[in-house]
FIMI-238575 format. One line per 4 residues: number of its first residue (from 0); for each residue x, y, z of N, C-alpha, C. Coordinates in Angstrom, 2 decimals. Layout:
NUM = X,Y,Z,X,Y,Z,X,Y,Z | ... $
// end
This chain:
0 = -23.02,-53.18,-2.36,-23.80,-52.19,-1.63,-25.22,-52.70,-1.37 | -25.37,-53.94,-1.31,-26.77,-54.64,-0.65,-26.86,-53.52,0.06 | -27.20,-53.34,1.45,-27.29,-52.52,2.05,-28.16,-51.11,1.43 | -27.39,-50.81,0.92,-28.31,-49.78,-0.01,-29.31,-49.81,-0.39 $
4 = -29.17,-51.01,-1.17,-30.51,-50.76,-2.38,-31.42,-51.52,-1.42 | -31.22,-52.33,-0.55,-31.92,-53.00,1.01,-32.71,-51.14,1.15 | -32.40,-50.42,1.47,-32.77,-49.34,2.00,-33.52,-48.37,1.08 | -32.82,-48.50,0.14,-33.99,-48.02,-1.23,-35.13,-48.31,-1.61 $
8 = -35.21,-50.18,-1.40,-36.48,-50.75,-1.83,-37.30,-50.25,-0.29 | -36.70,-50.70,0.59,-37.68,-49.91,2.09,-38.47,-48.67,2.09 | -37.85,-47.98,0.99,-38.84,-46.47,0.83,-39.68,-46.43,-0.47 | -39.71,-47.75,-1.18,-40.17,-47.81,-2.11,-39.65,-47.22,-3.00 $
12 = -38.48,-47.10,-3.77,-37.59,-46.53,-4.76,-37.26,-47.33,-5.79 | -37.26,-48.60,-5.10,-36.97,-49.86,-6.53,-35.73,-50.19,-5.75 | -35.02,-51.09,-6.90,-33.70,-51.43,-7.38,-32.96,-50.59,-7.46 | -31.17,-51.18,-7.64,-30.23,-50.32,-8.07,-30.92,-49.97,-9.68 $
16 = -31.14,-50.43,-10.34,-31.12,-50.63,-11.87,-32.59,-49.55,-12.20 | -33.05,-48.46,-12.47,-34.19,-47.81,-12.25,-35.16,-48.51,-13.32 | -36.45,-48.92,-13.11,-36.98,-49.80,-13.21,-37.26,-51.45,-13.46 | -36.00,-51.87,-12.90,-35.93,-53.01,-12.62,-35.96,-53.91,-11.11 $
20 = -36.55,-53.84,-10.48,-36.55,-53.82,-8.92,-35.53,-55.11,-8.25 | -35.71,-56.16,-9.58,-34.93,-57.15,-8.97,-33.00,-57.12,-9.36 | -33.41,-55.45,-9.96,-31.48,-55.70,-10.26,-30.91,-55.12,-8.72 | -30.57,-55.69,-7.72,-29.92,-55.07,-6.81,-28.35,-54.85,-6.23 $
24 = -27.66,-55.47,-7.43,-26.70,-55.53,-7.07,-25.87,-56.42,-5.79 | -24.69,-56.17,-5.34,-24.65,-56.51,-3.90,-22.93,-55.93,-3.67 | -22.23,-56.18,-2.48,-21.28,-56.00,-1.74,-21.25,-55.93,-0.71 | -19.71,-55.78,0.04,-19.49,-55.58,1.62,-18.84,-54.88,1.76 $
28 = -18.14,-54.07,1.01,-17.34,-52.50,1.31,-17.90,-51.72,2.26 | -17.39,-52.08,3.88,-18.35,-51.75,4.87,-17.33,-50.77,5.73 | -17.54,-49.64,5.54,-16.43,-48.81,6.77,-16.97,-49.48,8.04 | -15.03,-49.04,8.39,-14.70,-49.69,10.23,-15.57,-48.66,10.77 $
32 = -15.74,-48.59,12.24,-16.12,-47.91,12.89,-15.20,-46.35,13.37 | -14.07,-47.09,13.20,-12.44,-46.28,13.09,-12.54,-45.08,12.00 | -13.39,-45.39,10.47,-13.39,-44.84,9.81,-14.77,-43.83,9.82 | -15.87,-44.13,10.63,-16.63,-43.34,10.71,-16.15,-42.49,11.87 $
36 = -15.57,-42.91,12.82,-15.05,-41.75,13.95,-14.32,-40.60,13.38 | -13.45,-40.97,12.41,-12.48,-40.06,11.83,-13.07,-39.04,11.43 | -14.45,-38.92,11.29,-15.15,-37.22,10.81,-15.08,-36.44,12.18 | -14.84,-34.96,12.10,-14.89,-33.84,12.79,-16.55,-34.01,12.58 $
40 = -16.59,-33.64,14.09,-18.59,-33.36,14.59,-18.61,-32.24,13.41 | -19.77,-31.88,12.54,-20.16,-31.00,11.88,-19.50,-31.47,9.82 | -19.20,-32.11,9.99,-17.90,-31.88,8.41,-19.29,-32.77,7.30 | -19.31,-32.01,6.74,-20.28,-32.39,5.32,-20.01,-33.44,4.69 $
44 = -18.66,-33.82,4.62,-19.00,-34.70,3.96,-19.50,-36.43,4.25 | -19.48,-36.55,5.48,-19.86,-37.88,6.30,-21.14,-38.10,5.32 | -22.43,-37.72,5.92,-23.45,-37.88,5.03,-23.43,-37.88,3.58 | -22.67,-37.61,2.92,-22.13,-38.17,1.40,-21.38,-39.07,0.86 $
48 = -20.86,-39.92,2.30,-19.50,-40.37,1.69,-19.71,-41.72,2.62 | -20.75,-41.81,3.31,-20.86,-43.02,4.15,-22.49,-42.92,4.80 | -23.22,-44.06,4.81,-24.29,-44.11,5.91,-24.37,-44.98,7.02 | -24.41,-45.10,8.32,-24.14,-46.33,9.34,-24.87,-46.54,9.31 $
52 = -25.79,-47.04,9.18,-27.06,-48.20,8.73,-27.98,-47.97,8.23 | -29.15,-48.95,7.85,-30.27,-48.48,6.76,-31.61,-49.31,7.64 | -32.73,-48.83,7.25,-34.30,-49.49,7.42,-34.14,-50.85,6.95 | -34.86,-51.58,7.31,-35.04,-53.24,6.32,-36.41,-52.84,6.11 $
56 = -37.17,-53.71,5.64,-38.42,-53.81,4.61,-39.04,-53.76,5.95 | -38.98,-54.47,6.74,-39.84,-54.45,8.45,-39.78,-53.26,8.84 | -38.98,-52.26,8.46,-38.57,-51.12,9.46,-37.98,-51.24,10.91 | -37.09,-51.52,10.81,-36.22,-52.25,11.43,-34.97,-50.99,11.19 $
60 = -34.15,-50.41,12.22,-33.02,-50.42,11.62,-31.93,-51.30,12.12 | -30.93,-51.35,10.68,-30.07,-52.56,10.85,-28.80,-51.66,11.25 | -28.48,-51.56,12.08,-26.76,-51.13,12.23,-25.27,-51.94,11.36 | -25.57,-51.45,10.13,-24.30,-52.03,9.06,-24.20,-50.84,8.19 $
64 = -23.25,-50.42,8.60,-22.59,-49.25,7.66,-22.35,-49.63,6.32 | -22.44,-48.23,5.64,-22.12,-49.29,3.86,-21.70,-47.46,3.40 | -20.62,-47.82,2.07,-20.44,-46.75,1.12,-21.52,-45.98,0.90 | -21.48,-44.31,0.64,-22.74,-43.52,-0.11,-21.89,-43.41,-1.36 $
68 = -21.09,-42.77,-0.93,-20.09,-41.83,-1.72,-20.33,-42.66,-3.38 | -20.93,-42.06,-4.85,-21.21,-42.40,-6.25,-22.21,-43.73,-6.15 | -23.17,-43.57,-4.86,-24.10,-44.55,-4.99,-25.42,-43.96,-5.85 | -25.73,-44.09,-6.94,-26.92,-43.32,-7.54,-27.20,-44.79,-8.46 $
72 = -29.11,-44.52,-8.01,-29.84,-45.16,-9.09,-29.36,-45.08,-10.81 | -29.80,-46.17,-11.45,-29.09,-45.86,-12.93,-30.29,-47.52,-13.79 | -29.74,-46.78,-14.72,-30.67,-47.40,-16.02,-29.63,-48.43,-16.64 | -28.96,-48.98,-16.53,-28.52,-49.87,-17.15,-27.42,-50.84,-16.28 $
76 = -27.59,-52.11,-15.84,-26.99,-52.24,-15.21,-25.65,-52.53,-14.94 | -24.38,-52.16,-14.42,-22.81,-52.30,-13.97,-22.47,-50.88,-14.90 | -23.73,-49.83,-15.47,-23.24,-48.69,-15.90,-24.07,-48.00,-15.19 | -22.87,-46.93,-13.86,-24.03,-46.11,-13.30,-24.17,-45.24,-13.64 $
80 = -22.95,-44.29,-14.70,-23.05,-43.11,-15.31,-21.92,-42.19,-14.60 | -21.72,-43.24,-13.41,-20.33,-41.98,-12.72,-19.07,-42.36,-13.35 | -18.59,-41.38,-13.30,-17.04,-41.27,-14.09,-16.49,-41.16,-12.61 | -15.39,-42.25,-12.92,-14.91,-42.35,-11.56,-12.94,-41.49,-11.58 $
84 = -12.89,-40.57,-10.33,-12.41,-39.87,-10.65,-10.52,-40.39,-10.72 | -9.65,-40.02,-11.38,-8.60,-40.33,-11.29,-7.83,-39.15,-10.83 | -8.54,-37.58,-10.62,-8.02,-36.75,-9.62,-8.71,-35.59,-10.18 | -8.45,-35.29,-8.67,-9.81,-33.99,-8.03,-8.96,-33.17,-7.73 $
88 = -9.97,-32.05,-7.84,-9.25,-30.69,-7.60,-8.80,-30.68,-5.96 | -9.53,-31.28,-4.88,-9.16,-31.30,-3.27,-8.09,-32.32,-3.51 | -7.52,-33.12,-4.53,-6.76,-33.50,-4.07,-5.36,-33.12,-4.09 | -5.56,-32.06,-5.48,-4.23,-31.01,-6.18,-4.29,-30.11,-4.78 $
92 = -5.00,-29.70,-4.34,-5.20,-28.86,-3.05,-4.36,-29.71,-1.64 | -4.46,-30.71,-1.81,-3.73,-31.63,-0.40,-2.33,-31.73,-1.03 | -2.00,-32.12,-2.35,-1.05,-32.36,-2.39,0.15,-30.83,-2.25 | -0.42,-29.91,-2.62,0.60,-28.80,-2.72,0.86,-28.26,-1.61 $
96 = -0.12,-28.22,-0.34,-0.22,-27.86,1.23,1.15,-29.09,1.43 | 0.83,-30.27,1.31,2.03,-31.52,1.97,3.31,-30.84,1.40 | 3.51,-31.08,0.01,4.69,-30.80,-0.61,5.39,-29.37,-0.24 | 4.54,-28.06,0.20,4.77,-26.98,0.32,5.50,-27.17,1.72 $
100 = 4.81,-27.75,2.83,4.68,-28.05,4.12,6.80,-28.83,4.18 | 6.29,-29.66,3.44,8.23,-30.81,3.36,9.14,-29.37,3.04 | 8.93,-28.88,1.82,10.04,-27.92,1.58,10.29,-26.65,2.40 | 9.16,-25.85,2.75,9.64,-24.63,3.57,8.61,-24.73,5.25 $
104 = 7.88,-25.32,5.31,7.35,-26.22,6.83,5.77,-25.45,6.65 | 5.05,-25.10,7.95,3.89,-24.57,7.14,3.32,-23.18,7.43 | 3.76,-23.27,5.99,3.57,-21.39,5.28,2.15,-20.81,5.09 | 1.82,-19.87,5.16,0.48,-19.63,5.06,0.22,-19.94,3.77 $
108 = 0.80,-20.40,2.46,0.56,-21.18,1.43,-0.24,-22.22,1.63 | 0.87,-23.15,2.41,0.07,-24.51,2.49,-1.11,-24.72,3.37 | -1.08,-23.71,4.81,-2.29,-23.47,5.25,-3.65,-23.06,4.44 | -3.38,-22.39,3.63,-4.43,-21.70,2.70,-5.03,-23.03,2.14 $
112 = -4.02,-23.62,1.14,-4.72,-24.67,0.53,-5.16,-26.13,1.26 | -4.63,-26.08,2.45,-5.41,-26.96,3.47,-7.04,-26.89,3.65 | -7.01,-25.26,4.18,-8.14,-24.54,4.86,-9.54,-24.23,3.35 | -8.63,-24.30,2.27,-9.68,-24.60,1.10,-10.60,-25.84,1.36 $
116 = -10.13,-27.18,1.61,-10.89,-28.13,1.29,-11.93,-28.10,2.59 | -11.15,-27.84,3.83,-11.64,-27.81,5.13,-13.01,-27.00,4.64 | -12.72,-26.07,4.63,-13.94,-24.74,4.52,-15.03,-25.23,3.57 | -14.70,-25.71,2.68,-15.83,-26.52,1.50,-16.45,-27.56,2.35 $
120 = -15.99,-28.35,3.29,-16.49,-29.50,3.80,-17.22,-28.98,5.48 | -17.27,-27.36,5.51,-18.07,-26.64,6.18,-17.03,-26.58,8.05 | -15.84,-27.00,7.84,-15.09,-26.86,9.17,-14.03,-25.81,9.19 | -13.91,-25.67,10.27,-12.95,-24.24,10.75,-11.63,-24.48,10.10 $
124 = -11.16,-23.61,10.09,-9.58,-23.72,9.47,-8.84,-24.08,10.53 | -7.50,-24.81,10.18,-6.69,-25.03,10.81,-4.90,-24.22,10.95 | -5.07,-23.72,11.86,-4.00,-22.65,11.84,-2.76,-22.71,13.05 | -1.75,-22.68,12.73,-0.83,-22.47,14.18,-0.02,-24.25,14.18 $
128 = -0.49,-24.89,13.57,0.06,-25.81,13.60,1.88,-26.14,13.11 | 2.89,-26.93,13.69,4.05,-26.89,13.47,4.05,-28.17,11.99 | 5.52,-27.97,11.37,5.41,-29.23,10.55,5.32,-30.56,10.97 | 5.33,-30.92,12.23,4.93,-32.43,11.71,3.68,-32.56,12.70 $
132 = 2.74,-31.64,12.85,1.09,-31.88,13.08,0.55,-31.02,11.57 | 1.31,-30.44,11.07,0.45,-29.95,10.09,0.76,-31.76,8.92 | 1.95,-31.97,8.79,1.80,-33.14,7.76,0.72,-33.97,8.34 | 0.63,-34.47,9.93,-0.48,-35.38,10.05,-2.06,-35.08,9.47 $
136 = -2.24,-33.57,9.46,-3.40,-32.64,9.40,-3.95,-33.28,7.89 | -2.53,-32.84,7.24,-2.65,-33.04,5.93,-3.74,-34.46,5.40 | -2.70,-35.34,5.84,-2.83,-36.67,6.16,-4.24,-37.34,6.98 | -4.20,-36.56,7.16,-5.92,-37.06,7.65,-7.11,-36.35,6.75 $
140 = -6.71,-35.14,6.50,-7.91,-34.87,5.47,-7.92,-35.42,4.33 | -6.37,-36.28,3.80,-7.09,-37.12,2.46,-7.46,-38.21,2.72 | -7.31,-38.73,4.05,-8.13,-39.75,4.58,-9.55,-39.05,4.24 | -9.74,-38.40,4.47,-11.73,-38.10,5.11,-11.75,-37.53,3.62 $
144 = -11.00,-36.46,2.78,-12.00,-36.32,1.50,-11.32,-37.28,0.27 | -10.85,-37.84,0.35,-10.57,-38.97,-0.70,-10.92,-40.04,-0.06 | -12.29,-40.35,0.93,-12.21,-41.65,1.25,-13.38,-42.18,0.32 | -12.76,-43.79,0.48,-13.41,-44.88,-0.67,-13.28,-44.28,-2.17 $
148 = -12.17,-43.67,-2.50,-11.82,-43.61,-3.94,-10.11,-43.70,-4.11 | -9.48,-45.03,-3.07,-8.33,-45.82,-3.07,-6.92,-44.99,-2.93 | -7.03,-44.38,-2.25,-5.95,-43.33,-2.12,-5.07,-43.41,-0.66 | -5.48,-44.43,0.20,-5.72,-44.80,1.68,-4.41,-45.25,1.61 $
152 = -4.43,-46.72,1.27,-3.20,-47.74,1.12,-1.66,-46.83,0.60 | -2.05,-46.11,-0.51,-0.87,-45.38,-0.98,-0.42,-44.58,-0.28 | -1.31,-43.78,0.74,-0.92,-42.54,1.31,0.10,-42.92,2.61 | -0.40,-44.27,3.12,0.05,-45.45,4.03,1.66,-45.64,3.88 $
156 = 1.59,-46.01,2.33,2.55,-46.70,2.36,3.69,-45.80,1.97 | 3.57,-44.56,1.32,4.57,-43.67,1.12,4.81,-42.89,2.39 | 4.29,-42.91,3.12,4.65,-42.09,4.82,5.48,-42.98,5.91 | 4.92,-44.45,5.69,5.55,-44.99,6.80,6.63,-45.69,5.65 $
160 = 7.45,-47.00,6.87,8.34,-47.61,6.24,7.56,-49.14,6.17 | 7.99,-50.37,5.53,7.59,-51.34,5.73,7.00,-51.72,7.14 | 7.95,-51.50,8.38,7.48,-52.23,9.90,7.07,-51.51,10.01 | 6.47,-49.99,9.77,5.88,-48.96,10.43,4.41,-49.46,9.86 $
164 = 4.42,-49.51,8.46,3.35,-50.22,8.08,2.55,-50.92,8.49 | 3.00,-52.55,9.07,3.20,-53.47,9.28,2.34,-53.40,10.60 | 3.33,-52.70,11.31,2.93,-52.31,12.76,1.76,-51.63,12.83 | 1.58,-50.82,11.89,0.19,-50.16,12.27,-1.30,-50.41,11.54 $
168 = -1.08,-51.39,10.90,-2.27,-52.91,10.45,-2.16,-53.46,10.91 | -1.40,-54.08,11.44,-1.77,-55.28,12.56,-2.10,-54.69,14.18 | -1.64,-53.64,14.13,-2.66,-52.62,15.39,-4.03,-52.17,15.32 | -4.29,-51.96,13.76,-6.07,-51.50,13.49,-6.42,-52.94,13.58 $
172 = -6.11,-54.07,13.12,-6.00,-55.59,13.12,-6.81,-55.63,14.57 | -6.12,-55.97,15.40,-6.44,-55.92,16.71,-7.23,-55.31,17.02 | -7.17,-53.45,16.69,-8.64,-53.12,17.22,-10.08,-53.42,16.74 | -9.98,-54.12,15.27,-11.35,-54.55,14.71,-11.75,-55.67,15.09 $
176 = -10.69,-56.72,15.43,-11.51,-57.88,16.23,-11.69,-58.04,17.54 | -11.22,-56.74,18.42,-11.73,-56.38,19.52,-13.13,-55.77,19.64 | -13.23,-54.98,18.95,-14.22,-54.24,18.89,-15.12,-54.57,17.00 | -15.58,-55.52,16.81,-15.65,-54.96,15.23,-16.89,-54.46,14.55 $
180 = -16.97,-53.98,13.77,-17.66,-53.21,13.10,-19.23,-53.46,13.16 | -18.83,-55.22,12.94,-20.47,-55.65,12.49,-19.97,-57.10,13.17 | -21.46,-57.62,13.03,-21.46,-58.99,14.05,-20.91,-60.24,13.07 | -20.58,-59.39,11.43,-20.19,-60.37,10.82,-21.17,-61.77,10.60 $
184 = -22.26,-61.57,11.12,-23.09,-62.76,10.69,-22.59,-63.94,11.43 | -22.00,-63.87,12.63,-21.57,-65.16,13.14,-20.30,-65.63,13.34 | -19.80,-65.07,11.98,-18.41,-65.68,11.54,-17.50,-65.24,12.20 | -16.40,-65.97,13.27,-15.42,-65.75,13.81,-14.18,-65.25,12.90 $
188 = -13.18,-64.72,13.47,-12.28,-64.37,12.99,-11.28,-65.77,12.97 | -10.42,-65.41,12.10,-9.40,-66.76,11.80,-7.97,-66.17,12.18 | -7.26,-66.92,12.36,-5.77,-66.43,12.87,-5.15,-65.93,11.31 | -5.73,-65.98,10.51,-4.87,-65.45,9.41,-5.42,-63.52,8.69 $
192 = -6.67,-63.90,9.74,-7.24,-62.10,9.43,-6.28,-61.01,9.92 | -6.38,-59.88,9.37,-5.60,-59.16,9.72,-4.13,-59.24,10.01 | -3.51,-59.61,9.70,-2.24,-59.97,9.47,-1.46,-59.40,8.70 | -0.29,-58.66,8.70,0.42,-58.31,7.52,1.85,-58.24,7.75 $
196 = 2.36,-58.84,7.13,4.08,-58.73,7.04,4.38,-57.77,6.15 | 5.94,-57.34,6.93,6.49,-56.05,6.06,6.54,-56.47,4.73 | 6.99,-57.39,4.28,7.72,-57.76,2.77,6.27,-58.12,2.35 | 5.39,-57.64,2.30,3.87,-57.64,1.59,3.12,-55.84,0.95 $
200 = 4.26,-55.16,1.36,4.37,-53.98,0.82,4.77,-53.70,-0.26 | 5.34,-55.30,-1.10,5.32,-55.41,-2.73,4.90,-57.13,-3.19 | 4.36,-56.80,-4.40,3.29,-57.87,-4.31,4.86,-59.43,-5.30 | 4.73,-60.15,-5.23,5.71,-61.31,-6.09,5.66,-61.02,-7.39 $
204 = 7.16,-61.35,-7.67,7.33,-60.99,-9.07,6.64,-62.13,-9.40 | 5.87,-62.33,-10.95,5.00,-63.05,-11.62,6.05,-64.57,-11.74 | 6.05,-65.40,-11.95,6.89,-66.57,-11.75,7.38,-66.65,-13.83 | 6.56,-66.05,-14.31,6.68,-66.33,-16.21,7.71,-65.21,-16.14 $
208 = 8.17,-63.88,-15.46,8.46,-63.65,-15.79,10.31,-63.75,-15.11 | 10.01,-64.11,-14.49,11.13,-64.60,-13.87,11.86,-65.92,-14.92 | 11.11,-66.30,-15.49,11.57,-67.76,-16.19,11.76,-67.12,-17.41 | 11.26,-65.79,-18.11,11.35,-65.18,-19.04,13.06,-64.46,-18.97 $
212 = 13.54,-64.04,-17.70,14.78,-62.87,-17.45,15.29,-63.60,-16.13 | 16.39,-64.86,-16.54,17.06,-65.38,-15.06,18.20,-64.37,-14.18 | 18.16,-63.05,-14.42,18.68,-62.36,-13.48,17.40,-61.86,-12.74 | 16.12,-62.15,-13.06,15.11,-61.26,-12.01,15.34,-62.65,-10.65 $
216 = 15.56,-61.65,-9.72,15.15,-62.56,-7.90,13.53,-62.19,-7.76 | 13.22,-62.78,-6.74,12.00,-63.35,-6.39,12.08,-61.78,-5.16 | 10.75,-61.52,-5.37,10.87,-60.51,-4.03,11.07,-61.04,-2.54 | 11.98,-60.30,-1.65,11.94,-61.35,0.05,10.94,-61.47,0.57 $
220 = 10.75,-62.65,1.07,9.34,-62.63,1.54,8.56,-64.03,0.68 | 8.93,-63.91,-0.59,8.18,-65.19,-1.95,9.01,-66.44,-1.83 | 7.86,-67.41,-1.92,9.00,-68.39,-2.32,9.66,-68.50,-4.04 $
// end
């Protein structure tokens, strides 16, 4: 999160590390542009959960988006004090709207607990929708309130199938080096960016353990 603390020291705040100015940390966990579009005009949580660029020391602004979302000053450094969550109440809320939504389609149950998280994040409810715009509905709000706390990839990969997968990363693929985010500092893209094959939707069995149990196969796809 360079970027950040780049923008912190600009207002005179210090460092990540609170009174240490030269602890600043760093990273590139930089939302697409794809991912800042995805907010509804008005929804609260954008400004908490992402900033598209910061001041430099010149006052300058730099157009490079960076994470907000559990960015807080802290006293000790690689301990910021956030407990990072392994599940939230909006997300028991998404999951019972989806699951409610698969079994009887969508009931004013699962609307309700949709229109909970919506309404907290200050947007209109969503109503009238059939089951398969309400699953997308679903599906996009744990995009936007579980974003940058790794819930993305999974939600991905249990909805589509491998080529559906496949197909639709190597389509955001395409649109980021058409259009991308940041100027990247120069650096061209390589023919191996963005790329993904279906049989990468499970990672190789470990090779020890394969030599450990000669009935385990190699996943397709490994040598």
């Amino acid at each position: 999160m360079e970027q950040f603390y780049l923008y912190l020291r600009s207002k005179g705040i210090g460092g990540a590390v609170i009174n240490f100015p030269g602890q600043n940390g760093g990273g590139w966990n930089i939302p697409s542009r794809d991912m800042i579009a995805a907010y509804e005009a008005g929804d609260l949580r954008k400004e908490v959960s992402l900033k598209e660029g910061y001041t430099n020391l010149e006052g300058d602004w730099v157009p490079v988006p960076f994470i907000n979302k559990y960015n807080h000053p802290h006293a000790i450094r690689g301990r910021t004090d956030d407990n990072w969550p392994v599940i939230r109440y909006a997300d028991v809320l998404l999951m019972l709207a989806e699951a409610i939504n698969e079994a009887s389609g969508p009931t004013s149950e699962a609307a309700g607990y949709l229109n909970q998280v919506r309404d907290r994040a200050g947007l209109a409810p969503l109503n009238g929708l059939d089951k398969d715009e309400f699953r997308e509905a679903v599906l996009h709000e744990r995009r936007i309130e579980l974003a940058f706390e790794n819930h993305r990839w999974f939600d991905l990969k249990r909805t589509k199938t491998p080529q559906q997968l496949a197909d639709f990363l190597n389509a955001y693929g395409d649109f980021e080096q058409s259009n991308p985010t940041t100027t990247r500092g120069g650096i061209p893209f390589s023919a191996a960016d963005f790329v993904f094959e279906p049989y990468e939707v499970l990672f190789p069995i470990p090779a020890n353990q394969i030599l450990i149990n000669n009935e385990l196969t190699q996943n397709e796809g490994y040598q």
